[in-house]
C-alpha positions as CSV (number, residue, x, y, z in Angstrom):
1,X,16.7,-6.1,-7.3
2,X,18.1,-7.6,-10.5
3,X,16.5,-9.4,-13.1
4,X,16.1,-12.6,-13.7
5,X,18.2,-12.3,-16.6
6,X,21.2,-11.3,-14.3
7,X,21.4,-14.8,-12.5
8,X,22.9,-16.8,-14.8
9,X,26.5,-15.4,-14.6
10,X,25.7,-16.4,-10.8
11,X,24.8,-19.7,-10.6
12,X,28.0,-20.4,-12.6
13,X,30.5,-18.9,-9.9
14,X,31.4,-21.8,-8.2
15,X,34.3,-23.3,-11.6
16,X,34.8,-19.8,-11.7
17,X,35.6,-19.0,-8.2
18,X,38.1,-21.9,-7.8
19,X,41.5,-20.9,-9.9
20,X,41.0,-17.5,-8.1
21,X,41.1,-18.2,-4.5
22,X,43.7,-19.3,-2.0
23,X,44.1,-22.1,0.5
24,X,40.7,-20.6,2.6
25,X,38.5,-21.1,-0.7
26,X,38.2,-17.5,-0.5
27,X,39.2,-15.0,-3.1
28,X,42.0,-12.7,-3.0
29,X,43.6,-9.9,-5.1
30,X,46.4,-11.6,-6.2
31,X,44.8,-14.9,-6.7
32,X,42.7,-12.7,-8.9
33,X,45.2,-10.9,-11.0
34,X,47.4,-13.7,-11.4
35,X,44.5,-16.2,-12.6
36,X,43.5,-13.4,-15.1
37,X,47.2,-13.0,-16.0
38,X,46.6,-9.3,-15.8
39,X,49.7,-6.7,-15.8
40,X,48.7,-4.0,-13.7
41,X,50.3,-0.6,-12.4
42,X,50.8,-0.4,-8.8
43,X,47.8,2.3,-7.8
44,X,45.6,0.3,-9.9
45,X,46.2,-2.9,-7.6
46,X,45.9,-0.3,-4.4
47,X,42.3,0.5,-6.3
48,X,41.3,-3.0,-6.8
49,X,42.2,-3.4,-3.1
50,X,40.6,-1.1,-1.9
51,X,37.4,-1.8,-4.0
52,X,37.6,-5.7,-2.3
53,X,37.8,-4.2,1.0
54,X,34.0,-2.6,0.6
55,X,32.6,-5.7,-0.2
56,X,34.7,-7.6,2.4
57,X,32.3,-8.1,5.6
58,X,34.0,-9.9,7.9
59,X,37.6,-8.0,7.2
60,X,39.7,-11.0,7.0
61,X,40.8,-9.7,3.6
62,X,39.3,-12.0,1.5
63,X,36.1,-12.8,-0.3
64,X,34.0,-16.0,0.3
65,X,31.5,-17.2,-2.0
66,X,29.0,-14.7,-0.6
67,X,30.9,-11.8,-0.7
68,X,32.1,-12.4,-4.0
69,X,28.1,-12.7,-5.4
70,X,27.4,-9.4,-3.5
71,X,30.4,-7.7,-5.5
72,X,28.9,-9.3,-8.5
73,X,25.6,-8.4,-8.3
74,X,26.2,-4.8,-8.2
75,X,28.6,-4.7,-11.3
76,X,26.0,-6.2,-13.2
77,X,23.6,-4.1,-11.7
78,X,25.9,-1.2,-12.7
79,X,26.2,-2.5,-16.1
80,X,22.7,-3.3,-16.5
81,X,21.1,-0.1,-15.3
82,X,20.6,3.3,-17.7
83,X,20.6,6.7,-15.9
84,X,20.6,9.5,-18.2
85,X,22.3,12.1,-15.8
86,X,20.8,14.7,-18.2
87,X,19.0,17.8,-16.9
88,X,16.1,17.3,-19.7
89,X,15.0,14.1,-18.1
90,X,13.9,16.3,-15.2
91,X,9.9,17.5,-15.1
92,X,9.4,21.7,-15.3
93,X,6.5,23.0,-12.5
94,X,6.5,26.0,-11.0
95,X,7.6,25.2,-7.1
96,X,4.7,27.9,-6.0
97,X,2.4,26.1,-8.2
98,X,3.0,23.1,-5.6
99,X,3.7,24.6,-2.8
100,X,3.6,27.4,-0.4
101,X,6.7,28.5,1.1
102,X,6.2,29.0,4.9
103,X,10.2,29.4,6.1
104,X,13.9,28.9,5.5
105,X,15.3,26.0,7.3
106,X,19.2,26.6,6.7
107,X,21.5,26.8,3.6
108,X,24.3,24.3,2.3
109,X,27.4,24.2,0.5
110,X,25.0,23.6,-2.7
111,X,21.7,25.0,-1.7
112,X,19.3,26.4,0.9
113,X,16.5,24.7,2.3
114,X,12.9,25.7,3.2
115,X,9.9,24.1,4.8
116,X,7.0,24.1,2.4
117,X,3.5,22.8,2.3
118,X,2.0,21.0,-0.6
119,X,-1.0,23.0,-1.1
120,X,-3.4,19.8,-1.8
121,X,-2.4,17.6,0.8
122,X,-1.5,19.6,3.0
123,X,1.3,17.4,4.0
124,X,4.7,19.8,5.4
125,X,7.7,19.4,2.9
126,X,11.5,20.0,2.8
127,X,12.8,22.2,-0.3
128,X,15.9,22.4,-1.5
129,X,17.0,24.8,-4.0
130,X,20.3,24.1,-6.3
131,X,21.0,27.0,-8.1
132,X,21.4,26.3,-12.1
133,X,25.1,27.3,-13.2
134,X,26.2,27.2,-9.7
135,X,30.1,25.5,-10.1
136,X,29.7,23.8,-6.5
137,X,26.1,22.1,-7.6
138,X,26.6,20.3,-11.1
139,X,23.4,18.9,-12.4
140,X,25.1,15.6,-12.2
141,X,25.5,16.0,-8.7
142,X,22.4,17.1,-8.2
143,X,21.1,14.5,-9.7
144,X,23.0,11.7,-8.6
145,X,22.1,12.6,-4.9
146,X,18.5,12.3,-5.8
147,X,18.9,8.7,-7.5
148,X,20.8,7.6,-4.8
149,X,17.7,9.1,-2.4
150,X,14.6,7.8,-3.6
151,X,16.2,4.0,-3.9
152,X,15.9,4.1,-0.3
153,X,13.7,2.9,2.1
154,X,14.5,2.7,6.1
155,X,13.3,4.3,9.1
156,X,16.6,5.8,9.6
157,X,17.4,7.0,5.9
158,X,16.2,10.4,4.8
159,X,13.1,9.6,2.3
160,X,12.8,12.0,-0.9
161,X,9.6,12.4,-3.1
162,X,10.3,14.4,-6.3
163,X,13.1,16.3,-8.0
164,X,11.9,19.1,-10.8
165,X,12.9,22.4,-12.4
166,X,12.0,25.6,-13.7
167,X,14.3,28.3,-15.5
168,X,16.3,29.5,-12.4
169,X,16.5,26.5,-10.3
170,X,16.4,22.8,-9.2
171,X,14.3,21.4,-6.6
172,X,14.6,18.1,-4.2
173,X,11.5,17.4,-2.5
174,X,12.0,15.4,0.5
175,X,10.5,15.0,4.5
176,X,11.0,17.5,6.8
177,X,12.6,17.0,10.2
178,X,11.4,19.4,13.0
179,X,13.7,18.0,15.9
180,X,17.2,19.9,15.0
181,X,20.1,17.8,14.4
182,X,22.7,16.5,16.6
183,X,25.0,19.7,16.9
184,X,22.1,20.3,19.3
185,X,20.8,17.0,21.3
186,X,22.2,17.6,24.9
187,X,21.0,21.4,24.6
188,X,17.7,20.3,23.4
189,X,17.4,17.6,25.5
190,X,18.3,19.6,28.5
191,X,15.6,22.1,27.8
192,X,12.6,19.2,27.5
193,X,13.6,18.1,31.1
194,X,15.4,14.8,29.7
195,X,18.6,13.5,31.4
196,X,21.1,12.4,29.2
197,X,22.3,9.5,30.3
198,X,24.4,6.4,28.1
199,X,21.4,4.5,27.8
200,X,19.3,7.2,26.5
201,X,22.0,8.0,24.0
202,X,22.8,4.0,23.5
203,X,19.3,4.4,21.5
204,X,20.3,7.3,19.6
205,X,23.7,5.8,18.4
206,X,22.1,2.5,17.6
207,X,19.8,4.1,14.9
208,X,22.6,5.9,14.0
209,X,24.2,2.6,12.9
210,X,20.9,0.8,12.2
211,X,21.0,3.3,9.3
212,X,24.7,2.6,8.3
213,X,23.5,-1.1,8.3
214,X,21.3,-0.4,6.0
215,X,23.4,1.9,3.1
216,X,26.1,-0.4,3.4
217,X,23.9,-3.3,2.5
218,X,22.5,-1.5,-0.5
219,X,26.2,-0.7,-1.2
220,X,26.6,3.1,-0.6
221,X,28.9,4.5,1.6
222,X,27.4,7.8,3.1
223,X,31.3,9.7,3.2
224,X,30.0,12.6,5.5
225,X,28.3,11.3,8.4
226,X,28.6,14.3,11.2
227,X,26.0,15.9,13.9
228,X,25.2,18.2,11.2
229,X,23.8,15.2,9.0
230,X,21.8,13.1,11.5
231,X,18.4,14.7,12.4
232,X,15.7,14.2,14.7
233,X,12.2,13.6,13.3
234,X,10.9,16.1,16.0
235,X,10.6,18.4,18.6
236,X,12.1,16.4,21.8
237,X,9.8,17.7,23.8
238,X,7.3,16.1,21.3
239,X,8.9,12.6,21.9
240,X,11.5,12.9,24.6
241,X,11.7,9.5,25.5
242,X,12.5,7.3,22.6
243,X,14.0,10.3,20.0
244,X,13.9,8.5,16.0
245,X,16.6,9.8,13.9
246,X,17.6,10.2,10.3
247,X,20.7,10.4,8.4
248,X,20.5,13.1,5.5
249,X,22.6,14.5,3.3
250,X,23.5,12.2,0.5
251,X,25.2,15.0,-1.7
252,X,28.7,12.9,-1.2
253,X,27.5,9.6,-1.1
254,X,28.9,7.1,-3.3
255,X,28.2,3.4,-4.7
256,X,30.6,0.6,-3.2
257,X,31.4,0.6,-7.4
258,X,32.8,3.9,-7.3
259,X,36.1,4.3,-8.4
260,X,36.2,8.2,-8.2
261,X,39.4,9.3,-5.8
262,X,40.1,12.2,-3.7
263,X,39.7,13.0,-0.2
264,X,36.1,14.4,0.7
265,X,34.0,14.7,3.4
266,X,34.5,17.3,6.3
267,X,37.6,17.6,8.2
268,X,38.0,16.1,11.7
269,X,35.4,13.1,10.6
270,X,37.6,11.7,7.3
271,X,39.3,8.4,8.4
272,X,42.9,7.8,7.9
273,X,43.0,5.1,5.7
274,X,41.1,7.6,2.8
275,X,43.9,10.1,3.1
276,X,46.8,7.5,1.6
277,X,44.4,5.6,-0.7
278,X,42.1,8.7,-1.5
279,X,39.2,6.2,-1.0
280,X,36.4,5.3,1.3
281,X,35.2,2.0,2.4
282,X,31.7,0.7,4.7
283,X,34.4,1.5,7.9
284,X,35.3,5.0,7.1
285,X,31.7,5.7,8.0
286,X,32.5,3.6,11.1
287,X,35.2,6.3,11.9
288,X,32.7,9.1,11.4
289,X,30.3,7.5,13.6
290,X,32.6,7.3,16.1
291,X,33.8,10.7,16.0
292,X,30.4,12.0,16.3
293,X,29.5,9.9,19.1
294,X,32.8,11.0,21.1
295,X,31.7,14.5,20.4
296,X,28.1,14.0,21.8
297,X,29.3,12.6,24.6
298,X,32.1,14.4,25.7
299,X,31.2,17.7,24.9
300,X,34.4,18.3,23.3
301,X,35.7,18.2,19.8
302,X,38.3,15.5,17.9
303,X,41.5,16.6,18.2
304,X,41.6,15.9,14.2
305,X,40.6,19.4,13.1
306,X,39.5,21.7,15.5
307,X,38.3,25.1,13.9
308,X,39.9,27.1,16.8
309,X,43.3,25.4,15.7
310,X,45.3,27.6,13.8
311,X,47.9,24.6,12.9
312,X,44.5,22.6,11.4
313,X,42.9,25.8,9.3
314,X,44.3,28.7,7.4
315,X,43.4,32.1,8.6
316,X,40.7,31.9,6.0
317,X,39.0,29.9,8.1
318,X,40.0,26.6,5.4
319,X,41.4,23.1,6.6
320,X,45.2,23.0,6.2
321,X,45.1,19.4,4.6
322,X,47.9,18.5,5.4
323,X,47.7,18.8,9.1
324,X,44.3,17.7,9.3
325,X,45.9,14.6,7.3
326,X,49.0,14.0,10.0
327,X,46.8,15.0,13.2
328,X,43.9,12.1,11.9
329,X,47.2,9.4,11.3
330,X,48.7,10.0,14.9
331,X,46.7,11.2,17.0
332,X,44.6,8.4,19.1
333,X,41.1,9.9,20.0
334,X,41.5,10.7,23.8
335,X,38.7,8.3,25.2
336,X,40.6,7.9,28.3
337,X,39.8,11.3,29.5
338,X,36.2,11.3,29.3
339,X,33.4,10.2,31.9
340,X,32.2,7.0,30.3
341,X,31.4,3.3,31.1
342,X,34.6,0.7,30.3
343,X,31.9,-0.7,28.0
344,X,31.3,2.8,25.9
345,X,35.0,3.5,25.9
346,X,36.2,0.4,24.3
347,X,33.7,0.8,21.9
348,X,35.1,4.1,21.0
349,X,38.4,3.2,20.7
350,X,37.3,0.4,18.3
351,X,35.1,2.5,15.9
352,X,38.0,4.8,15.9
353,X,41.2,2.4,15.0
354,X,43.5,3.3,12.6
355,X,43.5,0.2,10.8
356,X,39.9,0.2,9.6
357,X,40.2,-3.2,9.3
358,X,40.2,-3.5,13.0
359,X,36.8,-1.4,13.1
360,X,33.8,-3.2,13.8
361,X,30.7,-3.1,10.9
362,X,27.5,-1.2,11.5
363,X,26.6,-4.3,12.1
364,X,28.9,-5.7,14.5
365,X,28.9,-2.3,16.1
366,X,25.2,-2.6,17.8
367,X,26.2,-6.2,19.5
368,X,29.2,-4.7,21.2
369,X,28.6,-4.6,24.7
370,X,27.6,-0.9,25.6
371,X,24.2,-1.9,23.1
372,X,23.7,-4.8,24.4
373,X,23.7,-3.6,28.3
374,X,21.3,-1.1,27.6
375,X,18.0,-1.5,29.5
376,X,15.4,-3.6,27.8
377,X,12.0,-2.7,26.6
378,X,9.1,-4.7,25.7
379,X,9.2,-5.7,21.8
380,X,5.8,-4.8,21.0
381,X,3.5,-2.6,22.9
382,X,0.0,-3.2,23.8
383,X,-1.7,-0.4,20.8
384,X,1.0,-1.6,18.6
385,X,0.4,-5.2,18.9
386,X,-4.0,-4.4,18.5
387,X,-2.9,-3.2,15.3
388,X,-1.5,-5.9,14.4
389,X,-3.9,-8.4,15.3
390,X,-6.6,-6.2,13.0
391,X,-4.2,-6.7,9.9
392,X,-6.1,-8.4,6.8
393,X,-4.8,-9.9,3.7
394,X,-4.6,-7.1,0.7
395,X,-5.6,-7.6,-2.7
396,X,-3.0,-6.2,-4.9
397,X,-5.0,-3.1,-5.9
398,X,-5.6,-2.2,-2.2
399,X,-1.2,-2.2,-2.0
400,X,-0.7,-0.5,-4.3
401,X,-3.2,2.3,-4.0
402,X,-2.1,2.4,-0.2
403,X,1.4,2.4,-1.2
404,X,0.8,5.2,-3.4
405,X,-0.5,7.2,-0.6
406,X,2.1,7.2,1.2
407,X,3.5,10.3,-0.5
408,X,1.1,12.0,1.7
409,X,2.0,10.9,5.0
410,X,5.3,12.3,7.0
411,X,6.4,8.4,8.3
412,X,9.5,9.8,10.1
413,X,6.5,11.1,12.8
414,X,4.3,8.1,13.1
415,X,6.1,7.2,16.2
416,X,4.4,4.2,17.2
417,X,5.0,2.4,13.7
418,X,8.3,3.7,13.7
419,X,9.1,2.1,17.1
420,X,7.3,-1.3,15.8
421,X,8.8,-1.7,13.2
422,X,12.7,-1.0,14.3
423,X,11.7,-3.5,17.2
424,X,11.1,-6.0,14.7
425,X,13.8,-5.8,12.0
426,X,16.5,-7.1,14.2
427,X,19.4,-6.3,12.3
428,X,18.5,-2.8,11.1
429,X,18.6,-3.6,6.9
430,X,15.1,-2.5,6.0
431,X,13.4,-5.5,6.2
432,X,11.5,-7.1,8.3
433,X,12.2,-11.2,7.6
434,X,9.9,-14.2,8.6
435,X,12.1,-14.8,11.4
436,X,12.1,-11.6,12.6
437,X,8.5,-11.2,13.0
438,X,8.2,-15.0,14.4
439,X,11.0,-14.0,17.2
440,X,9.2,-10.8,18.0
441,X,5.6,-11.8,18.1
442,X,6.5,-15.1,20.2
443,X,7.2,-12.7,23.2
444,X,3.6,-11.6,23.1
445,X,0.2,-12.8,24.0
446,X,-0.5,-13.7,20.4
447,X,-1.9,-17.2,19.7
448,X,0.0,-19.3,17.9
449,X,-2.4,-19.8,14.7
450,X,-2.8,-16.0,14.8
451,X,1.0,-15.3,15.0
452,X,1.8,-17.5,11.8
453,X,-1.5,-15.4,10.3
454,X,-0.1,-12.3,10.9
455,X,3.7,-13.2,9.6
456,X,2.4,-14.3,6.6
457,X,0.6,-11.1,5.9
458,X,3.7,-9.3,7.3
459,X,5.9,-11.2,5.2
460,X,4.0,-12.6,1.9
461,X,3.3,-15.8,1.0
462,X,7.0,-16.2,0.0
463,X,8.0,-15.2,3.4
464,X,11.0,-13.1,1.7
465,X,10.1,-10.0,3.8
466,X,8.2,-7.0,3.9
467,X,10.3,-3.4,3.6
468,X,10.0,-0.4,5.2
469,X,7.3,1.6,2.7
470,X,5.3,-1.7,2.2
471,X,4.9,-1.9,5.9
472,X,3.5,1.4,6.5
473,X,1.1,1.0,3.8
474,X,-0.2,-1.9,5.1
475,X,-0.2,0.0,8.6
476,X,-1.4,2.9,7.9
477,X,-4.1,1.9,5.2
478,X,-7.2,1.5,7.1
479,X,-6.5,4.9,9.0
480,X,-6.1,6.7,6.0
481,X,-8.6,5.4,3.7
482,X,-11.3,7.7,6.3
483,X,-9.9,10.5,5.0
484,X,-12.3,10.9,2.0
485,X,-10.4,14.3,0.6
486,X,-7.0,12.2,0.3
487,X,-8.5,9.0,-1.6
488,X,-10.0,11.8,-4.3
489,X,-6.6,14.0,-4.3
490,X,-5.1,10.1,-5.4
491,X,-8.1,9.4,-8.0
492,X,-7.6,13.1,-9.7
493,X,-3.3,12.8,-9.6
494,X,-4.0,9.3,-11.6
495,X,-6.9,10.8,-13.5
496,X,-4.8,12.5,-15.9
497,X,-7.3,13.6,-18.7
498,X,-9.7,14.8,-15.9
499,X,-12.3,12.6,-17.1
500,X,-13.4,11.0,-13.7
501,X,-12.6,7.4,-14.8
502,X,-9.3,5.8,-14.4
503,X,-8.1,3.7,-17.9
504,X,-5.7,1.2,-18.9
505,X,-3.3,3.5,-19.9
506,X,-3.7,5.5,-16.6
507,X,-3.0,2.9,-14.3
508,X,0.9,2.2,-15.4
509,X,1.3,5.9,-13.1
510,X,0.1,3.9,-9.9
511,X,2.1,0.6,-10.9
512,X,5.2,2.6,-11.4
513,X,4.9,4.8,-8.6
514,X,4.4,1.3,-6.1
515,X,7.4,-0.3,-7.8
516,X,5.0,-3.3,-9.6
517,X,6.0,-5.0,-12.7
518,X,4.7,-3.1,-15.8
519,X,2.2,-6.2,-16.6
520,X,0.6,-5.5,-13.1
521,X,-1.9,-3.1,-14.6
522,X,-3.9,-5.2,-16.6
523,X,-4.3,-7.4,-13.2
524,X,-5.2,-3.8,-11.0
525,X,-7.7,-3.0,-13.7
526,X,-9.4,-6.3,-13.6
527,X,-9.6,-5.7,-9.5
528,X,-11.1,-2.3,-9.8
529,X,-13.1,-2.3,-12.5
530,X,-15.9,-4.3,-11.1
531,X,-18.8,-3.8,-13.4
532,X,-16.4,-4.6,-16.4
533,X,-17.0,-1.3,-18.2
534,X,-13.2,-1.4,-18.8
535,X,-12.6,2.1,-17.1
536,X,-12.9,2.4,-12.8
537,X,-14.8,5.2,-11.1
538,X,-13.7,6.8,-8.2
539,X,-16.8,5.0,-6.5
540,X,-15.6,1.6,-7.7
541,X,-11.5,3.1,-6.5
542,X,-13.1,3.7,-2.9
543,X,-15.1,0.6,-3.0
544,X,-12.2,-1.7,-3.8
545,X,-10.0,0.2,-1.1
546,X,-12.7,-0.7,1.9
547,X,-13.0,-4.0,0.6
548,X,-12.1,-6.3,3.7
549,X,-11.8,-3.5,6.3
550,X,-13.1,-3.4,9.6
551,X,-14.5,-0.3,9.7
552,X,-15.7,-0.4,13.2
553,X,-11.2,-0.7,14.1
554,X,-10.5,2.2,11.7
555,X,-13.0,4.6,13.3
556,X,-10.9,3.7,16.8
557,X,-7.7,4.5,15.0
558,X,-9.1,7.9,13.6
559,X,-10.5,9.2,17.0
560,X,-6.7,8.7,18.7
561,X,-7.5,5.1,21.0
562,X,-5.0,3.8,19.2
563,X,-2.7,6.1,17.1
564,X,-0.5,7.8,19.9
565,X,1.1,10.6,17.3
């Protein structure tokens, strides 16, 4: 993530970190201030606090070594980055230019949403409009939600494509979700014939957290995690088994490097702890989680904020803060009087504690108990594991070229990928490591020289792990690469003078858009030009994309034997 240039100032924290820490060897607040002889007021030390306790993992209230880089890193990333929040940074198109409208979806404190179709690709879209001028949707806002989006890359994380303009409005292109959100599960579930049971909704929660894992190790706290905010990538009676959801909504995120106060989020969900310091840490989301999943399975609502109250909301229909505040501080959540396992209650009572420093992480959450007595099921199934075994080594043209068409696909629905490659990322940050894959492909029937094939492949030569995008691409390439009208529609969008060739100064649009290092294109030239003319055809693009497939596997996975969507 940072430069090379950024780990100097690193390798030289060991002298530094030694006049700062206590007794442990670990770093402290005070040990801090006092080693920096700083004078500080007494809500700026409650800030610096706070600001430790996000980067604190283990909640012992001090930094190790390891906690103290990760706070590191991201000030110097926050230093070294340059985001003009500036509203003429932002491309002009006409949205109906793009896309056809087909029907609203719902509408936000900022902005409604539609369902839309890109009218090349065909591919469904989600739409949401922020009105210019609006006093509840600042452009930095805006803005900021959609730089905060498209740095992310999970199963579980909403993924966004494009943000533009035109004179009246902002738009934020991003996937659609067909399967409702959570306000509805047990209704929706009830009506596809599926009994809701705690280990049916022990899968839901987990990716619920899986997700949380994953913001909270790119440092960003989600601050309004609710039923409302979690969707399901479809119908249930689509995929009523093994449901995959999303968290969304990202408009009051922030950075772990935030230092912005003030109590926000949505009342009934806000932990205590943000009400006196007017901040949130990682385990305020913990709070909200736990909320939620005491709603969904009780059928009843927090006793925090309940609309119906009149002591919690005005007759306005507004939250009286300052009951919402008091009820949130003394009230316990009533676990005790819900039908639940021992197991799932406990849990509860944990995400929900007071003290957030006695909440579990995302993290720790998923190896509580009530997770870890759910039934089993087999790591890798049978199609799953074919595709696997058909995997090839990619040249880097063919990555980033399959990368790239990714913006076509709608990932949240390829449920068999999806379900592969949560069963092999463990832990539930994004990435699927060496060991991962070695753990998860040692239950199987693979050989052992064809398992340490496949993980290098997976994983790269470096073994540093393969992330969620990458691992669709490599997935999904030989599938899509059939589909003739999809390889052109990615020749013409990197064809910009319409000429029919791709050039040097064409190809930095395909290295950008696949995250490669700006020298890369020079290298993808070389691989696709193959008669040396300096410029590539689109018969030279196609060649260089079949290169190395087997053809006779890809025509299985586009007649359906073995892509179950």
């Amino acid at each position: 993530m940072l430069g090379s240039g950024l780990k100097a100032p690193l390798k030289s924290l060991p002298p530094a970190f030694a006049p700062m820490a206590c007794a442990k060897r670990r770093l402290c607040v005070a040990g801090l201030i006092k080693a920096l002889a700083l004078k500080l007021s007494a809500q700026i030390k409650v800030d610096c606090e706070m600001l430790f306790a996000r980067f604190d993992v283990d909640s012992d209230g001090l930094l190790d070594k390891a906690e103290v880089k990760s706070l590191l890193r991201a000030v110097l990333f926050q230093k070294c980055k340059s985001v003009v929040l500036d509203a003429d940074v932002l491309p002009r198109k006409r949205l109906r230019n793009a896309y056809q409208i087909l029907r609203k979806l719902g509408e936000g404190g900022q902005g409604a949403m539609y369902l839309a179709q890109h009218r090349r690709v065909g591919a469904k879209r989600c739409v949401k409009f922020y009105p210019k001028g609006a006093p509840n949707a600042p452009i930095e806002d805006i803005l900021f939600e959609f730089e905060v989006m498209k740095t992310l890359d999970s199963p579980h994380v909403a993924r966004t494509y494009e943000i533009f303009q035109d004179g009246s409005w902002f738009y934020i292109i991003s996937e659609p979700y067909t399967g409702g959100d959570l306000t509805k599960l047990v209704a929706s579930a009830s009506e596809a014939q599926v009994k809701v049971t705690e280990e049916w909704l022990s899968n839901i929660f987990s990716q619920v957290l899986k997700g949380l894992v994953f913001l909270h190790s790119k440092k960003i706290l989600h601050c309004d995690l609710k039923e409302s905010n979690v969707m399901v990538a479809e119908d249930l009676k689509v995929n009523f088994q093994n449901p995959h959801v999303i968290l969304i909504d990202f408009g009051l995120s922030s950075t772990f490097l935030s230092t912005e106060r003030g109590v926000w989020g949505t009342p009934g969900y806000i932990p205590p702890e943000t009400f006196v310091s007017l901040f949130w840490v990682p385990k305020g989301d913990i709070f909200s989680a736990g909320v939620m999943f005491y709603q969904i399975l009780s059928g009843r609502q927090a006793p925090f904020a309940h609309p119906s109250s009149p002591q919690t909301h005005s007759s306005g229909g507004e939250a009286n803060w300052d009951v919402v505040e008091e009820r949130t501080r003394q009230i316990d959540l009533p676990v005790d009087g819900i039908r639940a396992s021992l197991s799932c209650k406990a849990m509860l009572k944990q995400m929900t504690s007071k003290d957030f420093k006695l909440r579990p992480t995302a993290r720790e959450c998923l190896e509580l108990p009530w997770f870890s007595q759910a039934k089993p099921e087999s790591l890798v199934a049978t199609a799953a594991l074919d595709r696997l075994k058909a995997l090839q080594t990619r040249s880097a043209s063919q990555k980033a070229i399959f990368e790239k068409m990714l913006s076509a696909c709608n990932l949240a629905q390829m449920r068999s990928l999806n379900d592969l490659f949560r069963r092999l990322d463990k832990d539930g940050d994004g990435i699927v490591t060496k060991q991962e894959a070695q753990e998860a492909l040692r239950e199987t029937d693979i050989r052992p020289e064809m398992l340490q094939r496949l993980v290098g492949i997976l994983t790269g030569p470096d073994g540093m792990g393969v992330e969620y995008s990458a691992f669709m691409a490599q997935m999904i390439g030989e599938e899509v690469l059939h589909e003739g009208v999809r390889l052109w529609d990615l020749f013409c969008e990197l064809d910009l003078d319409g000429d029919g060739y791709l050039t040097r100064e064409e190809l930095p649009g395909l290295v950008a858009a696949c995250k490669f290092n700006p020298g890369e294109a020079e290298r993808l030239l070389l691989e696709l030009d193959s008669d040396g003319d300096g410029r590539v055809s689109f018969q030279e693009f196609k060649s260089a994309c079949l290169s190395g497939v087997d053809l006779s596997f890809s025509r299985r996975l586009r007649d359906g034997w073995l892509w179950p969507w």
